[in-house]
N, C-alpha and C positions, 0 to 999 in steps of 0.2 A: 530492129537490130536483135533485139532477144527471139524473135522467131528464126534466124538465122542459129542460134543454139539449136534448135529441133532440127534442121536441113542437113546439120552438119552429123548427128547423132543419126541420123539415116544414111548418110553416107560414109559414115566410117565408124558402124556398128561395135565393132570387135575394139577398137583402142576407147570408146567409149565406156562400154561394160569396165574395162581394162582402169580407166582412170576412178571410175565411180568406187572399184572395190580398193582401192589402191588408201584414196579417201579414208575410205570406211574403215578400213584396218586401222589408219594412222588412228582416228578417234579411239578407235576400239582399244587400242593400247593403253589409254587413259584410263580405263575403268580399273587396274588395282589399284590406282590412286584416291579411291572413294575414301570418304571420310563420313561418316553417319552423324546425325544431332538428332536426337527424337526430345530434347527438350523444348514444351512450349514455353517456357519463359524467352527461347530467344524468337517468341514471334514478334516480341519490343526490339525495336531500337534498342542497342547497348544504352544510351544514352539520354533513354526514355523517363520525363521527371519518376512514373511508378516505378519504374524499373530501381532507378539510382536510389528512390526513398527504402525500396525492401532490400536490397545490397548494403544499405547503411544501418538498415534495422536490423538486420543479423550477423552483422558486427560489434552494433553497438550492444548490443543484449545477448550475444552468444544462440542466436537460434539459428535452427535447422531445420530443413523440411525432413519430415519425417513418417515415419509408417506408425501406425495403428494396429498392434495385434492383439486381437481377443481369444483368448480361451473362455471354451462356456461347456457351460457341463449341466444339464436339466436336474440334473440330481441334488446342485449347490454345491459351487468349488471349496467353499469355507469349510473344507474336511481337511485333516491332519493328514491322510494318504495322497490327496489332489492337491493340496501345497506343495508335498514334497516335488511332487512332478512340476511343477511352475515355478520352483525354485532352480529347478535344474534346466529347464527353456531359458530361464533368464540369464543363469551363469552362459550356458553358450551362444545365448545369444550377446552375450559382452564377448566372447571372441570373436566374433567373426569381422572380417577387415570391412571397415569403411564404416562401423559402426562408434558414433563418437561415445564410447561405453560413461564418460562423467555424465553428461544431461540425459540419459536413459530415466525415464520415468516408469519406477513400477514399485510393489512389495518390498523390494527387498532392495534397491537403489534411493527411496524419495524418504524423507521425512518426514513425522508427523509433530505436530505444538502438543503437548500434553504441561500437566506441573506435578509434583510429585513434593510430599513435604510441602508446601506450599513454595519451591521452586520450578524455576521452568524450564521445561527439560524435552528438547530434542533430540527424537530417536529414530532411528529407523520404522517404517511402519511395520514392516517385519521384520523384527530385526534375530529374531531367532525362527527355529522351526517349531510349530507348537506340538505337543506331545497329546495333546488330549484335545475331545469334541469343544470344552470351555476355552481352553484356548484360543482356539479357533474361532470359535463364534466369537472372542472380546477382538479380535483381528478386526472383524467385519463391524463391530460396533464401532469400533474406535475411528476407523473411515466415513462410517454412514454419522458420525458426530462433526466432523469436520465439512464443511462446506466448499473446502479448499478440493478435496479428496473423494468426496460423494459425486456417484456416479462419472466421474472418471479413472479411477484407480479398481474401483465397482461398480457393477450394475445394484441397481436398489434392491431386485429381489435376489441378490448372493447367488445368481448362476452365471457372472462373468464377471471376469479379470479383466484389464485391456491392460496391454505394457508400453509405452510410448517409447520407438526406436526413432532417435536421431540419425541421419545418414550423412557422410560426407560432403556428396554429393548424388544430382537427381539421379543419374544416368546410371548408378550403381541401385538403385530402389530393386528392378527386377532380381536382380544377381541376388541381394540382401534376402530380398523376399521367398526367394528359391531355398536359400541355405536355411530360411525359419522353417519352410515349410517340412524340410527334411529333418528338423530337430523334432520337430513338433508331433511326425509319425514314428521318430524313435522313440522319445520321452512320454508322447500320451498316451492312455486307453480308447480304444476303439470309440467310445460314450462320450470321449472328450474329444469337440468339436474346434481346431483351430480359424481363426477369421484374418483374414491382410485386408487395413483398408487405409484409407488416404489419398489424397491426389497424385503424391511423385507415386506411387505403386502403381496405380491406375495410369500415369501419365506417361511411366517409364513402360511398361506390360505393354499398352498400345503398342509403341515404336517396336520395341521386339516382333509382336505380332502381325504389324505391320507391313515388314518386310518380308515377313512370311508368307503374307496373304499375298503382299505382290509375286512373289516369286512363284504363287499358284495363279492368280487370277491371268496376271502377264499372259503366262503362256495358252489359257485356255481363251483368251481374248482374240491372239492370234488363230490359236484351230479353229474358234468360232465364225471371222471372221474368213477363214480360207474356206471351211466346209461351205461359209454362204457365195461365196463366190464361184463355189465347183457347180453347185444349185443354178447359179445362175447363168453359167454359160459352160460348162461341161466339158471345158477339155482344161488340167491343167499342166499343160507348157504353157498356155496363154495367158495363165493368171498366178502363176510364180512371176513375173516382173513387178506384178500389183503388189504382192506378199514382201518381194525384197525393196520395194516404195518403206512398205511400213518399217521392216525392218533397220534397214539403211536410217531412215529417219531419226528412229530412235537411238543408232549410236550414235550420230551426228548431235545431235541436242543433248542427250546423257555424256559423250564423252566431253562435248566439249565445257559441257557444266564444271563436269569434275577435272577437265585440263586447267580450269582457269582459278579452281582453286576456290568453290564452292561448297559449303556442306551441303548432303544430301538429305532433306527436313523429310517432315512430316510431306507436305506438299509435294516435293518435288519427286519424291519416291513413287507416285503417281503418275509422272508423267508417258509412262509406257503405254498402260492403260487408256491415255486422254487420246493421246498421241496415235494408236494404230488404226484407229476406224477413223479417223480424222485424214490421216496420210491417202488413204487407200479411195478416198472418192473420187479426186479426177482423175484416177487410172480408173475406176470403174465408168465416170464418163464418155473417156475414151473407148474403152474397149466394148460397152454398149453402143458406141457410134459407130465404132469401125464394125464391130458383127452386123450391125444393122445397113451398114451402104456394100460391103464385101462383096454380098449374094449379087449385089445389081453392077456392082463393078469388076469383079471379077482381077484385079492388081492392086496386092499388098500396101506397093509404095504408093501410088495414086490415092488408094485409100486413105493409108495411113495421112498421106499430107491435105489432102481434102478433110479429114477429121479434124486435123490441129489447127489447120486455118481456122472453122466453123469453130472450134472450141477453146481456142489458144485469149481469145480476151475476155470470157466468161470466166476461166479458170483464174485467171491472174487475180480478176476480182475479186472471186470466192474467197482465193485464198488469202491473200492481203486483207479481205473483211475480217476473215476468222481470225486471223492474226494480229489484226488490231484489237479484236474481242478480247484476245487472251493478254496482250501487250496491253491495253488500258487498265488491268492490275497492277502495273505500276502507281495509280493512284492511290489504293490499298497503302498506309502506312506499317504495313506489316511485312516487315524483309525476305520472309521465306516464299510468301505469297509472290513478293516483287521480279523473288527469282524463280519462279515456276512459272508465273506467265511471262516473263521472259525468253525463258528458251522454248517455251508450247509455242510460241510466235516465231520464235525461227525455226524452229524442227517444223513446222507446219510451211513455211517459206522454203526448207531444206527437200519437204515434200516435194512441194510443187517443182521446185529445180529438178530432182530426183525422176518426177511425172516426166516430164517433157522430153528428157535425154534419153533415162532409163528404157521407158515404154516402149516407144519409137524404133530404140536399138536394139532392143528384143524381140520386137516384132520382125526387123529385117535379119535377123538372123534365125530364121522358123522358113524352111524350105515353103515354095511358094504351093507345091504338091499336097504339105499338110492341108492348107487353109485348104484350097480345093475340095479335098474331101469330107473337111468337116462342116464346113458350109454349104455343103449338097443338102446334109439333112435338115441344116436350117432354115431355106428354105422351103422345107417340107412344113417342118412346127415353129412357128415364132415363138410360143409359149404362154404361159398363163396369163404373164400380164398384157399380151398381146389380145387376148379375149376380153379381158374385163378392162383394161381402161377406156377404151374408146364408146362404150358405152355412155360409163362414169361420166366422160368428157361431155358428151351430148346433154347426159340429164341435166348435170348443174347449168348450163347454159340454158337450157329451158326452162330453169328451175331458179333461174338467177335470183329474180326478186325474192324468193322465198330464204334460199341461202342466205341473202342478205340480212333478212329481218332476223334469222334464228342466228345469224354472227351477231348482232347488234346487242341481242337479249343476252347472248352468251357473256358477250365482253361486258354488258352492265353487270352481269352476275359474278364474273372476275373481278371486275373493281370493288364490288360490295366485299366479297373472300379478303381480296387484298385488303381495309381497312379491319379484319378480324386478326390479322396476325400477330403474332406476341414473339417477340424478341428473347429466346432463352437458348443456353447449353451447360450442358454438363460435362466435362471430360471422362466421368463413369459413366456414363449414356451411351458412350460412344463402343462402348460391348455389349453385347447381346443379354435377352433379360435372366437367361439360366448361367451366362456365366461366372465362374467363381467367386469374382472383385466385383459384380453386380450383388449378387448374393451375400457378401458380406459386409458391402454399404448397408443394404437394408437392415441384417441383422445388428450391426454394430451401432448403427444411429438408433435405431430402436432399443439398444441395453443400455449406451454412454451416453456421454454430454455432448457428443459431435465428433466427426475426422476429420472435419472438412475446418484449417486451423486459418484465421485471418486475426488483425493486430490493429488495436488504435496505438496508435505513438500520440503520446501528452509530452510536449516538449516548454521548458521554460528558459527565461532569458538569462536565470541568475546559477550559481551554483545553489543547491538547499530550497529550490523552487519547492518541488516533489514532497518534501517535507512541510512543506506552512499547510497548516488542517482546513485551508479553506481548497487547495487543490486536492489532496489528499479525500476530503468529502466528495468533491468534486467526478474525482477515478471511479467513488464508489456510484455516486448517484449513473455514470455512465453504463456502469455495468448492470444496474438496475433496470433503465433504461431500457438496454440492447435485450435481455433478457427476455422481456415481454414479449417480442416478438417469437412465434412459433419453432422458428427455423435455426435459431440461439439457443443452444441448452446451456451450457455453463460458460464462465466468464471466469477468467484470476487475473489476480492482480497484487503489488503490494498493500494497496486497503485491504485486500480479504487477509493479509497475513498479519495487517496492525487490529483488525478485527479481531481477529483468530487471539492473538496475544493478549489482548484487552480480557478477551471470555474467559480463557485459562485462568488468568489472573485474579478473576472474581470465580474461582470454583464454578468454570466451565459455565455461566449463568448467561442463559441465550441473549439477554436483556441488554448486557455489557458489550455484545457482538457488534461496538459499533465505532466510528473515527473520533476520538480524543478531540475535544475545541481546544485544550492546550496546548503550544506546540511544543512545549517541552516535556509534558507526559510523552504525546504523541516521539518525540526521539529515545527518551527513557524504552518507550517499547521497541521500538527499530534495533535498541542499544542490546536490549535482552536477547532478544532473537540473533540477532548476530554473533556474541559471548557465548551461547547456548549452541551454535547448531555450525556450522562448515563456513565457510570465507565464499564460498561458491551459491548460498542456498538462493540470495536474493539476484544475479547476477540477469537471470531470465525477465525481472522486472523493473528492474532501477541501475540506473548508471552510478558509479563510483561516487560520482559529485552532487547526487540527488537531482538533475538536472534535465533529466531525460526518464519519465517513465514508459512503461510496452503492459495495454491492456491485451490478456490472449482472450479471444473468441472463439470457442467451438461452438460450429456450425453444426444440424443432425443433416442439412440437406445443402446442394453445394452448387445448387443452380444458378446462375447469373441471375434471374429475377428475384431471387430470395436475397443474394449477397447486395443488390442493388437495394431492396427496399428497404433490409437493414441500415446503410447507409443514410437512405434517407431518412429512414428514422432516427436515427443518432443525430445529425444534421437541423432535422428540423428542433429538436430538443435542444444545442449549442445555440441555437439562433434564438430562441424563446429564453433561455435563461442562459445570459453569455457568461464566457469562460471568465475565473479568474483573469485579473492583471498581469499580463508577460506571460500568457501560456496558449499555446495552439494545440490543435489536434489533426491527426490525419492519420490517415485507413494504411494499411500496407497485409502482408500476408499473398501465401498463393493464391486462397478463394476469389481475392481481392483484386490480383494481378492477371487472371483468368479474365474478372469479369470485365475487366481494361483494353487486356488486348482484344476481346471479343465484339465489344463496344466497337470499337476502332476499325475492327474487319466490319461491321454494319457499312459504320460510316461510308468506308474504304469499298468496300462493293456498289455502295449508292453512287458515290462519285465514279467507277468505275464505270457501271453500266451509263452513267450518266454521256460521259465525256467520250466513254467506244461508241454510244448510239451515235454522237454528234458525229465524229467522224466516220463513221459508215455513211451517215447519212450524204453526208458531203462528198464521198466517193463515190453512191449510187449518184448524185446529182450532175457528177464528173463523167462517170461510166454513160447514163443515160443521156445525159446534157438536156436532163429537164430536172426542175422541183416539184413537178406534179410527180412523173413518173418514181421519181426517187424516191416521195412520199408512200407512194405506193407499194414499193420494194421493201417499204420497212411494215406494213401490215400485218406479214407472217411472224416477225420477230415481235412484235408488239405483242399479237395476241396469243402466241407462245408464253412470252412472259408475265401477261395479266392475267390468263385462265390458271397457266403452272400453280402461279404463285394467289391465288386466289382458292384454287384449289387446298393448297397448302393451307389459307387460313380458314377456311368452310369448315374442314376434317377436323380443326384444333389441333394439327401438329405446329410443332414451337419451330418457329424461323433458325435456324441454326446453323455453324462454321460451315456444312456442307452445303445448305441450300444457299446459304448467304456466295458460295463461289462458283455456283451453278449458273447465277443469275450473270455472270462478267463471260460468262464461256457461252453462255446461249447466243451471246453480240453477234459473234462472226456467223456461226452456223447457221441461226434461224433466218437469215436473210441470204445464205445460197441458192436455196430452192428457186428463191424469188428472182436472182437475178438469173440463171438459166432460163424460168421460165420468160419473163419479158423481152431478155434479150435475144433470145431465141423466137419469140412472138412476132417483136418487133422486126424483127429478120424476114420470117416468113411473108408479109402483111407489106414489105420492102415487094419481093417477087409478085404475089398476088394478092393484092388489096380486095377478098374474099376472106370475110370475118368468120363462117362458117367453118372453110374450109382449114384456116389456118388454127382454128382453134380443135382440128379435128386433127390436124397433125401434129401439136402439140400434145396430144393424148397417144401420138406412137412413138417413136423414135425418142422425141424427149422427153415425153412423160413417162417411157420404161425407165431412160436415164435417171429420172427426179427419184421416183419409185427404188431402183436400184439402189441409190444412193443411201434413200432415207431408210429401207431396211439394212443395210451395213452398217449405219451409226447405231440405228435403235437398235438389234442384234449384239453390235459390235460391242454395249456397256452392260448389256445384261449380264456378264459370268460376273459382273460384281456384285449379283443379288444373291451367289454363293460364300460369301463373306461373311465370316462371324462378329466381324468391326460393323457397325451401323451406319458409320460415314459412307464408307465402299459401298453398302448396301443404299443409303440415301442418294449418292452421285449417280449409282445405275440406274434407278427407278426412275428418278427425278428428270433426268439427261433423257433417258429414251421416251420420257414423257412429254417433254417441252420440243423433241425433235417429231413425235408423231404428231401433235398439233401442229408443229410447224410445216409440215409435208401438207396436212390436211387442210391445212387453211390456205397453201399454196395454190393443187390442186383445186381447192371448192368453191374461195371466193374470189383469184384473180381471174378465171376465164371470165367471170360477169364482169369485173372492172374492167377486162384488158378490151370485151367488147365494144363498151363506151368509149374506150378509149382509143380505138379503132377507127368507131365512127369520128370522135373530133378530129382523128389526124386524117381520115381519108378527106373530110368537109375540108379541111384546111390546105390539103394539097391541091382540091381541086374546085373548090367552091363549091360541090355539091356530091352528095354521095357516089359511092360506088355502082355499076349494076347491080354488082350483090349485097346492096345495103335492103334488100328487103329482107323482110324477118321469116327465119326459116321455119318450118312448119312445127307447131309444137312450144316455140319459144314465147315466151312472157314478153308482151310490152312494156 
């Protein structure tokens, strides 16, 4: 019944084109209704327990994600001229919108514990301008004395500032960022270096850039993709129908994304890219079948429907495999993922519809006079791969057992790579090594105490929990603790402020820096600080009711395997000397919420490729109506994905958000090649049970086809290796590398299987070999 769809598209070419653009309009129409998210916090579930625990945590304690900006100056900022200038970034940088100007951390916003007369007395850290070099330098003393203050308010050797901007929200970080950066070339000296760092900067800058790079990549994906198609068959009228497949395809998936009232993520912004060289291969099937029977047939139609019959239930296949490849990300507990291989699964299905109508009705609308002439010269030149595959085809076949044993060794050496792999990402990672927000991670974690901000929450059952000095000790031993670990520069907390208070108290004496065993000294101090200093100072650290504390962590490095092993060192410490009575603890923060969702996309691609192989495979078993052959059909994809990714752990690159969804899109593709070739073997070997010969035509007509194909994918991901994002840059490399294995293991090692395979089905049709079951000259026993 669906073959009658093609019959009918050839016979009423013109209302056909007519309905398909008709279509595609209507989608198209959808697109000003885009809506953009470049926030990875919603790659959770809304309703995700980390999610809801950091939504609560920054309610309950008034925090904000926020930006990191350092000023550094080699010369030493602690001058009375280079204050002035940092006093004045700060003032506008408290106006600009979206900035929560109260929790702004810097000079001339935070306060310092000093005592004065032997009272205690809370000030501004700058709370004037200083007039002279002594000034100045007691500025920098008086920070590098407090522990609360050192090295985050300064660098230890007095050549940076850092001012901690709160933001309203993530999605404003870029906007925020821009307006610092434009104050920061008004207000400094050439000599004074501004720095943006943090995760919304870095997280929100992506998404921007993003869209950018799509809006470049996109389009040169497409020229790449048509100039290789003019390459390979040289006239295009005949391969503008292929171009508006991809096309078409893309409004059809992109519009109806956005009709249905989807945001456009990080992922799905991609699916142009995924989607064009994927659209475009069983029209290049086709239209390498049809130039290759044309010359000997000499009538468009005949041809054309002789094509579609030969290829009309390989393609269905293909494309339903691919489409289940991208469709098994629904396993993936990550939403944005869920909806980008969702509609990569129908715009790949929207293809194939596209394929079978489109093609067919463009072809009968190309006067019959054209083909004539241009297929004169064809055959004159078949063309390149018309010379070198049938060679190709010959040697591996003679060459079979050899093949075999260097696939054997290969694939052991993939499995070894793959047990090398380490599980990391960073969302700074994800720009280039010279750029900006790379450049000033390194510098910034190198001066401060961390950008990279995550939170223990110490929760208790009672009101006044927070205050009894055995939890109170407890906060501090944890930041001790954390500490130790490399990738933890500083920690606060309300213990460092009842610290803080204690030392003052005794004439600054380091020795008293430490939590009160009384609990009523211990609130005497709380009491002072409070009377002393603002209604707001402690708000960041303790709940109204003492009920709720929030340890901050700054991270210097923000990779998931750092944030993890913190964890677990914190972790394995709670478990070795347990918590007070009525008090738990738990992680929250972005570094923390990064390295969750990430987690979760592992998992989430495991189970995906897990559960697309299973159903391919069930399909191949369906399509071939065997489990041996079906088995077989999955070899290419197999060893695609244990050399790719073996490779990946040999080299010591870190398994990452890109490769991690590389591995769910290899499903469908890496097992095309494979069903073309068999099913098309199988076909021939139908006609003449001549293992030779059939394996010798499988090196023309559809081995140009496989060939074809597999340079249009590989080609068709490359313009993303012009990309200054590293992800774009990781999918192209990676994708055109698991598809060239995949072509290559098509080619190299199924003609040896498909031989054997040959022999048991001919022995079994007929009890005993074929005549041409003898071994042709040259071939391995």
């Amino acid at each position: 019944m669906a073959f009658n769809v093609v019959s009918y598209s050839m016979d009423r070419p013109r209302s056909t084109v007519l309905l398909l653009v008709l279509i595609t309009l209507g989608l198209g129409l959808q697109f000003p209704r885009i809506h953009i998210d470049t926030d990875p916090e919603n790659m959770l579930e809304s309703h995700q327990p980390d999610r809801e625990t950091y939504r609560r945590a920054k309610k309950d304690f008034g925090i904000r994600d926020m930006l990191v900006v350092g000023i550094v100056d080699e010369r030493g900022v602690f001058r009375p001229e280079t204050l002035i200038r940092v006093k004045k970034v700060i003032d506008r940088i408290l106006e600009i919108p979206g900035v929560i100007t109260d929790d702004v951390i810097s000079l001339t916003t935070t306060n310092n514990v000093t005592s004065a007369g032997g009272m205690l007395q809370i000030r501004r850290v700058m709370d004037s301008l200083p007039a002279t070099q002594t000034e100045a330098d007691a500025i920098q003393q008086a920070i590098n004395a407090n522990p609360l203050l050192e090295e985050k308010l300064s660098s230890r050797d007095g050549k940076g500032i850092a001012i901690y901007v709160p933001i309203s929200q993530k999605d404003q970080a870029h906007r925020i960022g821009a307006a610092i950066e434009s104050i920061a070339h008004t207000e400094l000296q050439p000599q004074q270096k501004l720095y943006l760092a943090g995760l919304p900067i870095a997280e929100d800058t992506f998404g921007v850039e993003m869209f950018l790079q799509m809006a470049l990549v996109a389009p040169l994906t497409g020229f790449a993709i048509l100039a290789l198609l003019w390459i390979l068959f040289r006239k295009l009228t005949y391969i503008l129908p292929a171009m508006g497949v991809a096309l078409f395809s893309v409004v059809w998936s992109q519009g109806l994304l956005i009709g249905l009232g989807f945001t456009v993520h990080i992922m799905s912004s991609m699916i142009p890219v995924f989607l064009m060289p994927i659209a475009v291969l069983d029209a290049v099937h086709i239209l390498s079948e049809f130039y290759d029977r044309y010359p000997r047939m000499g009538d468009k139609y005949a041809t054309m429907k002789q094509t579609m019959e030969v290829l009309f239930r390989p393609m269905l296949y293909t494309s339903l495999t691919t489409a289940v490849g991208f469709a098994s990300l629904v396993f993936a507990p990550i939403p944005p993922v869920q909806v980008f291989g969702v509609f990569i699964a129908f715009g790949i299905m929207a293809a194939w519809l596209l394929t079978i109508t489109l093609i067919p009705a463009w072809t009968m609308l190309i006067r019959e006079e054209q083909f004539a002439k241009s297929f004169g010269k064809l055959r004159e030149n078949r063309g390149l791969l018309a010379a070198i595959l049938p060679p190709f085809g010959r040697l591996v076949l003679q060459r079979r057992g050899t093949v075999m044993l260097c696939a054997g060794l290969l694939f052991g050496l993939g499995i070894y790579g793959v047990t090398l792999i380490k599980v990391n990402d960073n969302p700074v990672n994800w720009f280039a090594k010279n750029h900006r927000l790379r450049i000033a991670d390194r510098e910034m974690n190198r001066l401060f105490g961390g950008t990279y901000m995550a939170y223990l929450l110490v929760e208790g059952k009672r009101k006044g929990d927070i205050k009894r000095p055995e939890v109170m000790r407890y906060l501090w031993q944890l930041q001790q603790v954390a500490t130790r670990d490399p990738a933890v520069g500083r920690t606060s907390s309300v213990a460092d402020i009842v610290a803080q208070v204690g030392s003052v108290l005794h004439d600054s004496d380091p020795k008293r820096r430490q939590i009160p065993r009384d609990a009523a000294e211990l609130s005497q101090y709380l009491m002072l600080f409070q009377m002393s200093g603002e209604p707001g100072d402690l708000a960041n650290f303790v709940d109204y009711d003492y009920r709720l504390a929030n340890i901050w962590v700054q991270m210097k490095r923000g990779d998931n395997r750092e944030m993890t092993r913190v964890e677990r060192v914190v972790g394995d410490y709670t478990r070795r000397h347990p918590l007070p009575s009525g008090v738990t603890v738990r992680w929250s923060g972005l570094t923390y919420i990064n390295m969750v969702w990430q987690h979760l996309m592992v998992i989430g691609m495991r189970n995906s490729v897990l559960g697309g192989a299973l159903v391919v495979f069930v399909l191949m078993i369906i399509l071939f109506r065997s489990i041996v052959i079906g088995f077989v059909s999955m070899l290419p994809l197999s060893f695609a994905i244990v050399l790719s990714y073996g490779l990946v752990g040999l080299v010591g690159r870190d398994y990452d958000m890109p490769i991690a969804v590389c591995s769910s899109l290899a499903i469908g593709l890496a097992v095309d090649f494979a069903i073309h070739f068999l099913q098309r073997y199988r076909a021939q070997l139908s006609v003449n049970p001549d293992r030779v010969a059939a394996n010798d035509y499988m090196f023309s007509e559809p081995g140009r086809a496989i060939t074809r194909n597999a340079l249009v994918v590989i080609l068709g991901f490359l313009p993303l290796l012009i990309s200054n994002l590293t992800p774009y840059k990781t999918v192209g490399l990676f994708f055109a590398l698991l598809m060239t294995i995949s072509v290559i293991v098509t080619l190299a090692m199924l003609p040896g299987i498909a031989w054997y395979m040959g022999h048991r089905q001919a022995r079994s049709n007929n009890g005993q070999g074929p005549p041409s079951d003898k071994e042709p000259e040259g071939v391995e026993r």
